[in-house]
MDTraj code that builds the backbone (N, CA, C; nanometers):
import mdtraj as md
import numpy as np

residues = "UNK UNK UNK UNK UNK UNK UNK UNK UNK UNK UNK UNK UNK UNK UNK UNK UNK UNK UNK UNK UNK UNK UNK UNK UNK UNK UNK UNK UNK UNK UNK UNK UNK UNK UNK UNK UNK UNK UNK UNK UNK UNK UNK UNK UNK UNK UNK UNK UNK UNK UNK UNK UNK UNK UNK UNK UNK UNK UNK UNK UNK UNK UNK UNK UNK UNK UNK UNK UNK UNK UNK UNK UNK UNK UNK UNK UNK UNK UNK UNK UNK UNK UNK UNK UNK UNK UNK UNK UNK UNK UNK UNK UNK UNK UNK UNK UNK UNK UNK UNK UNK UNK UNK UNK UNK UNK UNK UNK UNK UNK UNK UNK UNK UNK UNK UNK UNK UNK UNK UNK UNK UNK UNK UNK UNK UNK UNK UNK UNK UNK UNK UNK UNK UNK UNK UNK UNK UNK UNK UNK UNK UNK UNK UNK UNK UNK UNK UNK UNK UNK UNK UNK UNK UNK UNK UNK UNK UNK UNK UNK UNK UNK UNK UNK UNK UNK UNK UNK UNK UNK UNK UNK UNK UNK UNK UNK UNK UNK UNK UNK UNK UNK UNK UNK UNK UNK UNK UNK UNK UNK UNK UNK UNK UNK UNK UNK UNK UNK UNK UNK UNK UNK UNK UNK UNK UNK".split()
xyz = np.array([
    [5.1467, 11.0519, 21.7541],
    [5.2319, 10.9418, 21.7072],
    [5.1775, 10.8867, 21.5765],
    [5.2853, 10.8843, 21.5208],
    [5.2336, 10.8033, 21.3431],
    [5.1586, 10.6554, 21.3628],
    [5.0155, 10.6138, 21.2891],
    [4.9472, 10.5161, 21.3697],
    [4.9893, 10.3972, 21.2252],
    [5.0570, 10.2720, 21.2624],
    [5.1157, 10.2143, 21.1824],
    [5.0472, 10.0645, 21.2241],
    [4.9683, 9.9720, 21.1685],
    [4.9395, 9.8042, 21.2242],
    [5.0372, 9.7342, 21.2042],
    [5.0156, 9.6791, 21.3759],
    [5.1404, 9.6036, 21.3941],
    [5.0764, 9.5021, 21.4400],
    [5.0513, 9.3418, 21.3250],
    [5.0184, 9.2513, 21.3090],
    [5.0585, 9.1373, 21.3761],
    [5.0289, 9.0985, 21.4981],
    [5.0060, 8.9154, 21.5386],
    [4.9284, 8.8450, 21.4977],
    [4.9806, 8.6958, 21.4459],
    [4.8928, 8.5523, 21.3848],
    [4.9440, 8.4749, 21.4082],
    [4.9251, 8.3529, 21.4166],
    [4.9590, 8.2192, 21.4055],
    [4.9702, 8.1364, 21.2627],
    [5.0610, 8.1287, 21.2343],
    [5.0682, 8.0287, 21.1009],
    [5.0881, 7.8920, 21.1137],
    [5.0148, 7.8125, 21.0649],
    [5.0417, 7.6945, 21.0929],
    [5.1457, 7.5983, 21.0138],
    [5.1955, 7.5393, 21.0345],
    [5.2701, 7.4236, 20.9457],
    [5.1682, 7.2700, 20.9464],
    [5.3329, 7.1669, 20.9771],
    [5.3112, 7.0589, 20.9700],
    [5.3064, 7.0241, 21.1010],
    [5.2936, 6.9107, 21.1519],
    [5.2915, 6.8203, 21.2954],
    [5.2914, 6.9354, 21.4247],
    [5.1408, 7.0120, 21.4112],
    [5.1283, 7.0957, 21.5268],
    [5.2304, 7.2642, 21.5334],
    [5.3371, 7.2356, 21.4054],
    [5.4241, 7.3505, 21.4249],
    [5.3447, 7.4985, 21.3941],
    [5.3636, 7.5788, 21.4729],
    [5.3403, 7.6946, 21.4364],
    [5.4309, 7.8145, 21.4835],
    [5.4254, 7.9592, 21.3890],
    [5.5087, 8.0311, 21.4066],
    [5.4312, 8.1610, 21.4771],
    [5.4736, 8.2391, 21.5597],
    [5.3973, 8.3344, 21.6419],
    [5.4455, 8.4818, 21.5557],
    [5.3316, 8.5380, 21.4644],
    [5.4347, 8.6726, 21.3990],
    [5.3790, 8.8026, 21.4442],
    [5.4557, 8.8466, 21.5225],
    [5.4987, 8.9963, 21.5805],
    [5.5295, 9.1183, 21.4947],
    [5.4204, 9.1977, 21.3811],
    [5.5291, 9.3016, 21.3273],
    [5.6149, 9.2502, 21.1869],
    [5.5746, 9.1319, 21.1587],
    [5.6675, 9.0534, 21.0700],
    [5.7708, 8.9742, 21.0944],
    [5.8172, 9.0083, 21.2284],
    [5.8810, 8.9316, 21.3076],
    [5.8343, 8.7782, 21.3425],
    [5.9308, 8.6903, 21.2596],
    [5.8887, 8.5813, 21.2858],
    [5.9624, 8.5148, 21.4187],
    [5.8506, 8.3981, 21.5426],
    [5.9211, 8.3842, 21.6332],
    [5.8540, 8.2314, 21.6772],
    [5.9939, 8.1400, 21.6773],
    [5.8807, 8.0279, 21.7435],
    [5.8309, 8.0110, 21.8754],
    [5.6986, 7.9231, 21.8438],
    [5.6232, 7.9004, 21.9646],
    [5.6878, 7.9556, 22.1118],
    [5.7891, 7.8553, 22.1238],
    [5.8225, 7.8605, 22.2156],
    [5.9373, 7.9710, 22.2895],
    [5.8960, 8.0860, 22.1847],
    [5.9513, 8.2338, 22.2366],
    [5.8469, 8.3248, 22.3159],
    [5.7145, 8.2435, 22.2472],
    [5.5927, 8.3569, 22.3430],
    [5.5892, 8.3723, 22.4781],
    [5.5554, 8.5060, 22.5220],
    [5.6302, 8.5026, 22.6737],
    [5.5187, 8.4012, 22.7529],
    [5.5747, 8.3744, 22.8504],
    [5.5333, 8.2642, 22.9828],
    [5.5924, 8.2912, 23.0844],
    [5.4792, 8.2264, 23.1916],
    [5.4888, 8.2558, 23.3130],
    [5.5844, 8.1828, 23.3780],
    [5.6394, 8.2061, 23.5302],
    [5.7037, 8.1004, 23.5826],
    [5.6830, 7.9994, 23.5835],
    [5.5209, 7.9783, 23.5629],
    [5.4871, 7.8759, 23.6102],
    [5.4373, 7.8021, 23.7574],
    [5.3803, 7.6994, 23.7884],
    [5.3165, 7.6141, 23.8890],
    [5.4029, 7.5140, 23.8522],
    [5.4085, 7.4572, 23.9949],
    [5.4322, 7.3084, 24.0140],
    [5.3458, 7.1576, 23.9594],
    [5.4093, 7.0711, 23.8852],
    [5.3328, 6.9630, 23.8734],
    [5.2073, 6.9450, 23.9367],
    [5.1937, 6.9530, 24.0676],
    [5.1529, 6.8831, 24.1916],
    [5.0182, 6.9785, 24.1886],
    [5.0322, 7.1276, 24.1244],
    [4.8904, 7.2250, 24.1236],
    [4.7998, 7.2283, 23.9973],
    [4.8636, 7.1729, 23.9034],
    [4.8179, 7.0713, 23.7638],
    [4.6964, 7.0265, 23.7587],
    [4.5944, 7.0711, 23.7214],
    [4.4604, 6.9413, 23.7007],
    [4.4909, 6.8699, 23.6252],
    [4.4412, 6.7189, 23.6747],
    [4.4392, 6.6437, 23.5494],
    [4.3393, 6.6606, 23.4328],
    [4.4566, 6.6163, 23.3081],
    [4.3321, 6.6623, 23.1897],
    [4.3231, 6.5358, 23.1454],
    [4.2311, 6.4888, 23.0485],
    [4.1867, 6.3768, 23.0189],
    [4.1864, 6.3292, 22.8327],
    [4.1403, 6.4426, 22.7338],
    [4.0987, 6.4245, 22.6348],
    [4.2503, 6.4238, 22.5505],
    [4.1904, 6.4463, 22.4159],
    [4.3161, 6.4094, 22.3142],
    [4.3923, 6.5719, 22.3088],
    [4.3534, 6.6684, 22.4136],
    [4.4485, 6.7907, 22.3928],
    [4.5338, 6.7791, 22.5360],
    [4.4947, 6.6914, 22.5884],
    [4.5418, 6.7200, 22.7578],
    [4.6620, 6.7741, 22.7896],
    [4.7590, 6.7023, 22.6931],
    [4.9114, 6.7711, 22.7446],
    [4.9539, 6.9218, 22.7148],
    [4.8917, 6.9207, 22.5931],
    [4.8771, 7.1156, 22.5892],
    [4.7856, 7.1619, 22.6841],
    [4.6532, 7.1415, 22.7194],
    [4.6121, 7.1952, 22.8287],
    [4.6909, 7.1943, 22.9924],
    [4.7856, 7.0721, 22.9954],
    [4.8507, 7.0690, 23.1278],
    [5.0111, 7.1516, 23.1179],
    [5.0158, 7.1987, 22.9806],
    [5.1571, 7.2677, 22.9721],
    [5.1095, 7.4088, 22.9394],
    [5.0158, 7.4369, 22.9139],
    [4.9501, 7.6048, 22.8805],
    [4.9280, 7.6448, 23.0470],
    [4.8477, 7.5757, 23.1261],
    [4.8315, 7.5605, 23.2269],
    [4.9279, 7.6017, 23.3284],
    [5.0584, 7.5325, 23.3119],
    [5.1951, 7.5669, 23.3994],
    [5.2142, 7.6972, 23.3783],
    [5.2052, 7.7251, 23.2096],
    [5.3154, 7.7864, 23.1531],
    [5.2459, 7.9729, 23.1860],
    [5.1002, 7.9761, 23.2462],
    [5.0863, 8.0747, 23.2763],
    [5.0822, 8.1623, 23.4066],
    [5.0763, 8.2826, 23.4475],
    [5.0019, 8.2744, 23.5722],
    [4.8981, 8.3743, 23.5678],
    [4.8303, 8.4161, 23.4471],
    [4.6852, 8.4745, 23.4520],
    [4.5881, 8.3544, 23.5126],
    [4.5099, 8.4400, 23.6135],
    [4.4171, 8.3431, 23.6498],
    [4.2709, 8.3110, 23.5926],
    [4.2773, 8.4364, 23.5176],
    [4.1718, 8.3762, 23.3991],
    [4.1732, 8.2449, 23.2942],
    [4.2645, 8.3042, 23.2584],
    [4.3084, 8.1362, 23.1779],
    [4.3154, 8.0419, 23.2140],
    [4.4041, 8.0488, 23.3534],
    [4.3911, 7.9067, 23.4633],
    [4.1818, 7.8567, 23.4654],
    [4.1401, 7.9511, 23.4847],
    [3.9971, 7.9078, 23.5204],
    [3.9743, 7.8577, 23.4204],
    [3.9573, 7.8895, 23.2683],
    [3.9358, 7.8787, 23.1855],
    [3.9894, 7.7203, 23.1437],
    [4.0976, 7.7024, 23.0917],
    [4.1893, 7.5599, 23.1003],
    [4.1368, 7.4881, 23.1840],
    [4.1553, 7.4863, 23.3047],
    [4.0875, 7.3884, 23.3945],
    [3.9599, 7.3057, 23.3895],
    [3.8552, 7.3623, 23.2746],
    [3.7317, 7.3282, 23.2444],
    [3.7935, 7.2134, 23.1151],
    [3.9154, 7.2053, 23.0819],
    [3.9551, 7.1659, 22.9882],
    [3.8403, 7.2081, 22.8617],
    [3.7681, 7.2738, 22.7874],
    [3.6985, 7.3621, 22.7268],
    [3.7365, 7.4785, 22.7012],
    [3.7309, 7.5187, 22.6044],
    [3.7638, 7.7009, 22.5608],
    [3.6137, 7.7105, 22.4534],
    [3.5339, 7.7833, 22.5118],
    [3.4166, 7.8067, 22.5014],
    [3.4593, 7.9353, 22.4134],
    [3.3373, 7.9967, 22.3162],
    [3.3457, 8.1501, 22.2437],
    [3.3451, 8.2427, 22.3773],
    [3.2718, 8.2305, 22.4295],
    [3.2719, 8.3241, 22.5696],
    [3.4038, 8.3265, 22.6300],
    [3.4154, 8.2064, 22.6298],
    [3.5972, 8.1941, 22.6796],
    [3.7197, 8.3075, 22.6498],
    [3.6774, 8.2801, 22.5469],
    [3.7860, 8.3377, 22.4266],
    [3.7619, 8.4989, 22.4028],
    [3.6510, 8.4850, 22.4289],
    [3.6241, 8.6987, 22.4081],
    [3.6750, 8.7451, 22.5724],
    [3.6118, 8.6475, 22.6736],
    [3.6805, 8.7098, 22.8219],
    [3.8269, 8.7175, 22.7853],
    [3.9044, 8.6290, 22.7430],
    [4.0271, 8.6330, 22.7486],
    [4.1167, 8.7787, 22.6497],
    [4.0557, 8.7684, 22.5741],
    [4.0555, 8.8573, 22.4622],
    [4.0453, 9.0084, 22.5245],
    [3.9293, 9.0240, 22.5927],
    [3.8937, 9.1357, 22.6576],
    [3.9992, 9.2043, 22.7457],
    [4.0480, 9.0926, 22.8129],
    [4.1496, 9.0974, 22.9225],
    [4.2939, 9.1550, 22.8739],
    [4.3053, 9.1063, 22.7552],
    [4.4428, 9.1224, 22.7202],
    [4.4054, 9.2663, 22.6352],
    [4.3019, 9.2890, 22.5791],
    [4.3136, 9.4646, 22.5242],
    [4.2836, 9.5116, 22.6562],
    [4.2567, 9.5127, 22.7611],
    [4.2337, 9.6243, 22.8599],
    [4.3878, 9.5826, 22.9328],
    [4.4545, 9.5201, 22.9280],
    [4.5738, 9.5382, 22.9901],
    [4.7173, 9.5724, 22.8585],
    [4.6662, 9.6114, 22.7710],
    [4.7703, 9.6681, 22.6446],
    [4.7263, 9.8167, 22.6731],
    [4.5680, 9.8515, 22.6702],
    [4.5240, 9.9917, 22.7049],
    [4.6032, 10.0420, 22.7605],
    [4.6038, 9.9577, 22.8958],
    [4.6652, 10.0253, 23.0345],
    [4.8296, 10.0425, 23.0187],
    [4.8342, 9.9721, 22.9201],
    [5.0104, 10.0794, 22.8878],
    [4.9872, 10.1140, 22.7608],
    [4.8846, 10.1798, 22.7183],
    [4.8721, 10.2862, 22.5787],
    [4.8970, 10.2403, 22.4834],
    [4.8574, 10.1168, 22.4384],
    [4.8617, 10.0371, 22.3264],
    [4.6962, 10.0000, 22.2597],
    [4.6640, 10.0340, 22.1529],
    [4.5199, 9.9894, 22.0912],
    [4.5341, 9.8543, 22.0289],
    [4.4735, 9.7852, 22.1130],
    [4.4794, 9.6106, 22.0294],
    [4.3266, 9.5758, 21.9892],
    [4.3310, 9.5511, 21.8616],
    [4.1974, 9.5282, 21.7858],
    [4.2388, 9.3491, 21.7680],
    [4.1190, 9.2334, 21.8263],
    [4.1305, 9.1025, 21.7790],
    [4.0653, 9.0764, 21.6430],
    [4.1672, 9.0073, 21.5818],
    [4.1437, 9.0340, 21.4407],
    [4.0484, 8.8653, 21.4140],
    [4.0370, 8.7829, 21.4659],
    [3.9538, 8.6931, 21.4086],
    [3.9808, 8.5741, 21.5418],
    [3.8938, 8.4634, 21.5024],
    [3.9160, 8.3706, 21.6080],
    [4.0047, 8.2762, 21.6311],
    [4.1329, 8.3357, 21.5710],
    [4.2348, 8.2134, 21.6415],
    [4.3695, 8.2846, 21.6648],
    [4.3346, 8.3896, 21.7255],
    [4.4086, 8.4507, 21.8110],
    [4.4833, 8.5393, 21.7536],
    [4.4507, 8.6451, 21.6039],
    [4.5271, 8.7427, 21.5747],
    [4.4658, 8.8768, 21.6120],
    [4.5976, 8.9574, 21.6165],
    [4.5501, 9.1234, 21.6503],
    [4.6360, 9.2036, 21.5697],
    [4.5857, 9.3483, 21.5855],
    [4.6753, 9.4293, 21.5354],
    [4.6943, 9.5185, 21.6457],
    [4.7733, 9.5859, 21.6274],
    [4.8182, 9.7016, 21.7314],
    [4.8512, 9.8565, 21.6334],
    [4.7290, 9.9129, 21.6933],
    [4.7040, 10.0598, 21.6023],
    [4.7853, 10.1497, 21.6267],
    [4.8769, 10.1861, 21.7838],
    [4.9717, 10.2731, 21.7962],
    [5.1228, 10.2649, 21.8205],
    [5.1693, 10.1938, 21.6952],
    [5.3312, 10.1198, 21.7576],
    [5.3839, 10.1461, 21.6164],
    [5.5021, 10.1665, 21.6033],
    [5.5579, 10.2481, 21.4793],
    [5.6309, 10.0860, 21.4415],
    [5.6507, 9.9698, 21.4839],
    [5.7287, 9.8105, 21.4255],
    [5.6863, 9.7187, 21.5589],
    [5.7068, 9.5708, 21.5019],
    [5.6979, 9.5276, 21.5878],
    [5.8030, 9.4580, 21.6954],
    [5.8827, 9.5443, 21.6513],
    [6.0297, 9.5497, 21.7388],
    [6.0916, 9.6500, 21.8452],
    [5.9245, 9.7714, 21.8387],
    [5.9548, 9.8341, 21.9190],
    [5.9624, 9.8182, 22.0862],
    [6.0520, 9.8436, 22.1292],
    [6.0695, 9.8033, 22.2921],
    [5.9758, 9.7991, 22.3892],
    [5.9193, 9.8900, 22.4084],
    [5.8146, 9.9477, 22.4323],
    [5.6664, 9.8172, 22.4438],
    [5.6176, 9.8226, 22.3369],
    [5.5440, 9.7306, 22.2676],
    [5.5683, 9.5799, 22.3113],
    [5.6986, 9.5371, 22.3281],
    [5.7145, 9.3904, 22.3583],
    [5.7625, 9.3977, 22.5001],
    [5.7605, 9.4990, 22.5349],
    [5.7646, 9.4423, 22.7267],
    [5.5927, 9.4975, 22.7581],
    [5.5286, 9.5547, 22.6985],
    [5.3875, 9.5246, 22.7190],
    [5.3124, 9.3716, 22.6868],
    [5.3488, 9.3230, 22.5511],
    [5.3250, 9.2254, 22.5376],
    [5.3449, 9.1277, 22.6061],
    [5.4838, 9.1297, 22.6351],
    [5.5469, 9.0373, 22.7433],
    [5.4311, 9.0876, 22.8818],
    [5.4344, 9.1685, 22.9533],
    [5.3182, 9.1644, 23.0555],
    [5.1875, 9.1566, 23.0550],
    [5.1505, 9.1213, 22.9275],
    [5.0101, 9.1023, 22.8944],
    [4.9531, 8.9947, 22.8269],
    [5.0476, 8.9268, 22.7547],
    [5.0118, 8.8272, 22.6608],
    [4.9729, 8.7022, 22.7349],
    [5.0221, 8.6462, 22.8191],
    [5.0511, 8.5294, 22.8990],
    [4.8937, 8.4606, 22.8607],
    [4.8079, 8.5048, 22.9478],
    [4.6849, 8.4122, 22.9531],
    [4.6542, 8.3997, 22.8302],
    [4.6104, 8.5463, 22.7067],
    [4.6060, 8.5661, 22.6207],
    [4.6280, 8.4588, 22.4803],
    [4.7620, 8.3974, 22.5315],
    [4.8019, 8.3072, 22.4347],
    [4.7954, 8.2057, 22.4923],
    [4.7529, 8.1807, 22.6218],
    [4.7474, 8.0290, 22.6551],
    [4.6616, 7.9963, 22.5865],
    [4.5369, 8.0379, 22.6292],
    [4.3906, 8.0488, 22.5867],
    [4.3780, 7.9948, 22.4097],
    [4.4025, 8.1372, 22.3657],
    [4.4104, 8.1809, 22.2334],
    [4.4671, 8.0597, 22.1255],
    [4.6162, 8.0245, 22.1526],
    [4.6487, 7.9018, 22.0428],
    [4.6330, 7.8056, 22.1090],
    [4.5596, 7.7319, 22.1747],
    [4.5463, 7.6263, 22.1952],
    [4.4077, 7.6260, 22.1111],
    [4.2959, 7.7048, 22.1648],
    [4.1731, 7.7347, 22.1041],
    [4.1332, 7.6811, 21.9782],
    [4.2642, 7.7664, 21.8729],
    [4.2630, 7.7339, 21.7591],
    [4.3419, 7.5810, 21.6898],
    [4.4221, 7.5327, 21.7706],
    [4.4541, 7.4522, 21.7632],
    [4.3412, 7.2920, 21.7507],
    [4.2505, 7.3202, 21.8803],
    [4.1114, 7.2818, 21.8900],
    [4.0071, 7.2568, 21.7821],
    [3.9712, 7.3886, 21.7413],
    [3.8813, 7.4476, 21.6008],
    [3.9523, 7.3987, 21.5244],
    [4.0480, 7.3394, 21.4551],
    [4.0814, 7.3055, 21.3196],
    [4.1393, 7.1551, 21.3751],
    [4.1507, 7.1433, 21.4574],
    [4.1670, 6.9446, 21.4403],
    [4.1233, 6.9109, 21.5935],
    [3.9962, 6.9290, 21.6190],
    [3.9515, 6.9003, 21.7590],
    [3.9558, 6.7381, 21.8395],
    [3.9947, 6.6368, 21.7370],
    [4.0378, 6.4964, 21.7938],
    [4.2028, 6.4825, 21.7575],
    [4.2688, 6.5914, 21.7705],
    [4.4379, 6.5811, 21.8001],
    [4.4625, 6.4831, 21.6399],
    [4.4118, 6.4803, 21.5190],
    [4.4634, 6.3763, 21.4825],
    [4.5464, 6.3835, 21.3794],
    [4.6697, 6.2898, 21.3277],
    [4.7804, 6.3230, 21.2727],
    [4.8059, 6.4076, 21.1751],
    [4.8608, 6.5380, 21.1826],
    [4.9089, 6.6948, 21.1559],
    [4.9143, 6.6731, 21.0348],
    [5.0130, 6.5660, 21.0112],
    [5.0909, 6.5386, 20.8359],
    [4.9581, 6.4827, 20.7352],
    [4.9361, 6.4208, 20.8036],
    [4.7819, 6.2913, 20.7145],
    [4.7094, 6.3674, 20.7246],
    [4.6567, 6.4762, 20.7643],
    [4.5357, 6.5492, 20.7590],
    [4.5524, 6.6624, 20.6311],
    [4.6497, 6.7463, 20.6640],
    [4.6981, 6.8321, 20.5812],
    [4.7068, 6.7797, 20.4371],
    [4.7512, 6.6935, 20.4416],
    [4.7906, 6.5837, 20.3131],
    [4.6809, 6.5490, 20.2277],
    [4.5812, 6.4732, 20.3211],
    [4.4468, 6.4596, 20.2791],
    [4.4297, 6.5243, 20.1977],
    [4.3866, 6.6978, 20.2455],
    [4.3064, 6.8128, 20.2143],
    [4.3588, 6.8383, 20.0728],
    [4.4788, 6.8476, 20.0828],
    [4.6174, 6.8988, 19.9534],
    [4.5508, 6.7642, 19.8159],
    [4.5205, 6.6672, 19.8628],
    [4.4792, 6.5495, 19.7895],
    [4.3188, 6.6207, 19.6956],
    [4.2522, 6.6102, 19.8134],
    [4.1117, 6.6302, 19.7968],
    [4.0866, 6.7681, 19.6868],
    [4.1632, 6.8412, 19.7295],
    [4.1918, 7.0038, 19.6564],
    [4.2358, 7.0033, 19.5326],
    [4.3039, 6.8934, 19.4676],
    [4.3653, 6.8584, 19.3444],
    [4.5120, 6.9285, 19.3494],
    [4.5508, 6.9677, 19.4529],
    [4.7278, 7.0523, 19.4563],
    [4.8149, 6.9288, 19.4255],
    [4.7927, 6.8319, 19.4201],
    [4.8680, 6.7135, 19.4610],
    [4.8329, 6.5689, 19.3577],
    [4.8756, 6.4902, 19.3818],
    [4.8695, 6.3572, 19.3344],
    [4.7778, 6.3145, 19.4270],
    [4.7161, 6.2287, 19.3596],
    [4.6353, 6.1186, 19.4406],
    [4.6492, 6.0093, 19.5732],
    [4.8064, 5.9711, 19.5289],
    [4.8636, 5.9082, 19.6363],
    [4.9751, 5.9568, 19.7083],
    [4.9521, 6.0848, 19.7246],
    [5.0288, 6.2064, 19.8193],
    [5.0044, 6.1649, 19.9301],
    [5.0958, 6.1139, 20.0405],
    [5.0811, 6.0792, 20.1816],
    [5.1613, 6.2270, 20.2599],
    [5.1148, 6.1315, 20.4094],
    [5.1392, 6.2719, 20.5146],
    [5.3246, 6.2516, 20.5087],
    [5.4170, 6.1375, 20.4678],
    [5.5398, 6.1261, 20.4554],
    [5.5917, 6.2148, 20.3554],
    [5.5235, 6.2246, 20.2448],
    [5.5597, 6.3038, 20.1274],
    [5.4920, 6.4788, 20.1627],
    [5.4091, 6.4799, 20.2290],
    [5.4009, 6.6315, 20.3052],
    [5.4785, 6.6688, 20.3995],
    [5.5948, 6.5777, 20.4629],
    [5.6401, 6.5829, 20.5791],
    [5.8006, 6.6200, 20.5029],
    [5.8142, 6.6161, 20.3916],
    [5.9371, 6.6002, 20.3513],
    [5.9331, 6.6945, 20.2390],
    [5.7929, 6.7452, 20.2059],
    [5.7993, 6.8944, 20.0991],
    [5.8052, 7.0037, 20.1973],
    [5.7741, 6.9876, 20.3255],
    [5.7271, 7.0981, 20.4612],
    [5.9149, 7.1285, 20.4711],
    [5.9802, 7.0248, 20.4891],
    [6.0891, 7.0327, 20.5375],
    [6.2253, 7.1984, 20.4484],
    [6.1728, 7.1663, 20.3239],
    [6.2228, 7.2529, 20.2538],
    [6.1583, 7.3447, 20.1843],
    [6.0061, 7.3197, 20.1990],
    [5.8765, 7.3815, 20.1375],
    [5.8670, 7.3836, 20.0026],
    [5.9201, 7.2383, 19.9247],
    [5.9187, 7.2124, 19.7865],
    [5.7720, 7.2011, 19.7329],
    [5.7033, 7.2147, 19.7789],
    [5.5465, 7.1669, 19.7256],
    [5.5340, 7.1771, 19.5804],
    [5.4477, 7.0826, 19.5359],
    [5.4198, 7.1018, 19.4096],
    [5.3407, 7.2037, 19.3505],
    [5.3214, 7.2864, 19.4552],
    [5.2366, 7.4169, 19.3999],
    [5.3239, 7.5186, 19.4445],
    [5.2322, 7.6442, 19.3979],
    [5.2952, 7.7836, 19.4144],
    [5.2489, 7.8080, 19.5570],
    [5.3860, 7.9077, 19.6488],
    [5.3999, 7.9107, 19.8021],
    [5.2280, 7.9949, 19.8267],
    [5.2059, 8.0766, 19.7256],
    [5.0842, 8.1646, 19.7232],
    [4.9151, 8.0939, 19.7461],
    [4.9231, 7.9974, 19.6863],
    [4.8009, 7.9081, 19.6511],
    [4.7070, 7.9093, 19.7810],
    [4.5997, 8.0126, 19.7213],
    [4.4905, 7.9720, 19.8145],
    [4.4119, 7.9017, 19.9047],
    [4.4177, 7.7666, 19.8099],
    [4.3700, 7.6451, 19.8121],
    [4.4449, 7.5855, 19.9150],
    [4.6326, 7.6312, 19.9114],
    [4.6930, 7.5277, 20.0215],
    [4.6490, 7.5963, 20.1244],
    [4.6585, 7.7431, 20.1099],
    [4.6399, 7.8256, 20.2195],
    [4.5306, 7.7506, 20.3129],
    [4.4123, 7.7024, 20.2657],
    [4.2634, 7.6554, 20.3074],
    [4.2717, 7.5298, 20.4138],
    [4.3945, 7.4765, 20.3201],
    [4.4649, 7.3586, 20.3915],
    [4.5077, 7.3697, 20.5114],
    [4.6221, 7.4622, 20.5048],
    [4.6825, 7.4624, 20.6475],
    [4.5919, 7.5613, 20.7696],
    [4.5640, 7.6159, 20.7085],
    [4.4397, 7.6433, 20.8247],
    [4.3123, 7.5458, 20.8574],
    [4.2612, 7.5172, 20.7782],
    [4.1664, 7.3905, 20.8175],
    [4.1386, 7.3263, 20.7490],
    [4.2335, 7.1645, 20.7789],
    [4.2429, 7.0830, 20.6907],
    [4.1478, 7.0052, 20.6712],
    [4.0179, 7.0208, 20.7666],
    [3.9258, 6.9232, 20.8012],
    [3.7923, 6.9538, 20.7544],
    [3.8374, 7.1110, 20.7144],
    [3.7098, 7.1657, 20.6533],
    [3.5893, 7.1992, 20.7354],
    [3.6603, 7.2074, 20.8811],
    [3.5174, 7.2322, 20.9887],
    [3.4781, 7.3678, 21.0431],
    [3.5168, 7.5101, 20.9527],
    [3.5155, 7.5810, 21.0078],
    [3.5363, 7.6969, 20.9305],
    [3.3568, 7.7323, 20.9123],
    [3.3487, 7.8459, 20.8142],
    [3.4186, 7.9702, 20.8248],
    [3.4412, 8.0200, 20.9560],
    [3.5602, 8.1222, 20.9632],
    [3.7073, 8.0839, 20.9423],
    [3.7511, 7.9624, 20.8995],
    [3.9223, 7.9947, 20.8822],
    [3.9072, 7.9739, 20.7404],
    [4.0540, 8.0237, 20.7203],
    [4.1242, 8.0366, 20.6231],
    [4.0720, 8.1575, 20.5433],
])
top = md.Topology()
chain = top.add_chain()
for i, resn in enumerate(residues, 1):
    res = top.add_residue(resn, chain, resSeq=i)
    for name in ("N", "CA", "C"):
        top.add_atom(name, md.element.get_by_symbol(name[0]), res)
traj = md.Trajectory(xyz[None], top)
């Protein structure tokens, strides 16, 4: 079979948005496959400033790795390679090579000719579940680990970086995001640095 990379990442936006890309296939969040789910009532309570994503990643799977994992409310590096591990030995097992491409949850897939092939996304679909519970929340974590406001942070950075005016607020990022007017070019490194980590805490992104 012709060996072609077929690319998953997370891109981030504004206010928590992110896009899940498959192959080039762009898809939102809330297309990644999920589980039936648990009942409220089998829910741990979570406590910190991620809790409601940990109590909706939680539902939304039924790998029980991840469940273990979540439940510590923590996603440890160890965490994240078990989980990781899990999801290439269950792509293996339907003849798929998944290489994790860095720590916030991208891969490639070495034997799939698009990422629209059929094939490929009902594996994904039976494999991804814990995978991405785990995985984007993780990163979600690593680049703003006290939950704090998406727009004002980003904004900040865009400030600090010189892309911007001085008195560039998270309202005026919230309303260039909308149509993606920015005052810079869509290419710019620098924003790039931004929307991956606006906080600057984390020598592996961006």
């Amino acid at each position: 079979m012709r060996k072609l990379s077929v690319r998953a990442t997370v891109v981030w936006f504004g206010a928590g948005t992110a896009l899940f890309l498959l192959g080039g296939c762009a898809t939102a969040s809330e297309s990644v496959p999920k589980a039936s789910g648990v009942s409220s009532e089998e829910v741990p309570t979570f406590t910190g400033p991620w809790a409601a994503e940990f109590a909706e990643n939680y539902r939304e799977t039924d790998d029980e790795t991840a469940r273990t994992i979540l439940a510590k409310e923590s996603i440890t590096d160890a965490d994240y390679s078990e989980i990781s591990d899990t999801f290439v030995a269950c792509m293996a097992a339907k003849n798929f090579t998944v290489t994790i491409d860095d720590e916030y949850g991208a891969f490639s897939v070495t034997n799939s000719f698009d990422g629209e092939d059929p094939v490929l996304k009902a594996a994904y679909t039976a494999c991804a579940s814990g995978f991405n519970a785990v995985s984007g929340l993780r990163a979600q974590m690593l680049r703003n680990p006290e939950r704090l406001d998406e727009n004002t942070i980003v904004a900040a950075c865009l400030v600090k970086k010189g892309l911007v005016d001085p008195g560039y607020t998270a309202k005026d990022y919230a309303r260039d995001l909308e149509d993606w007017s920015f005052p810079f070019g869509h290419d710019s490194m620098k924003a790039g640095e931004c929307f991956s980590d606006p906080l600057e805490l984390n020598d592996r992104a961006g």
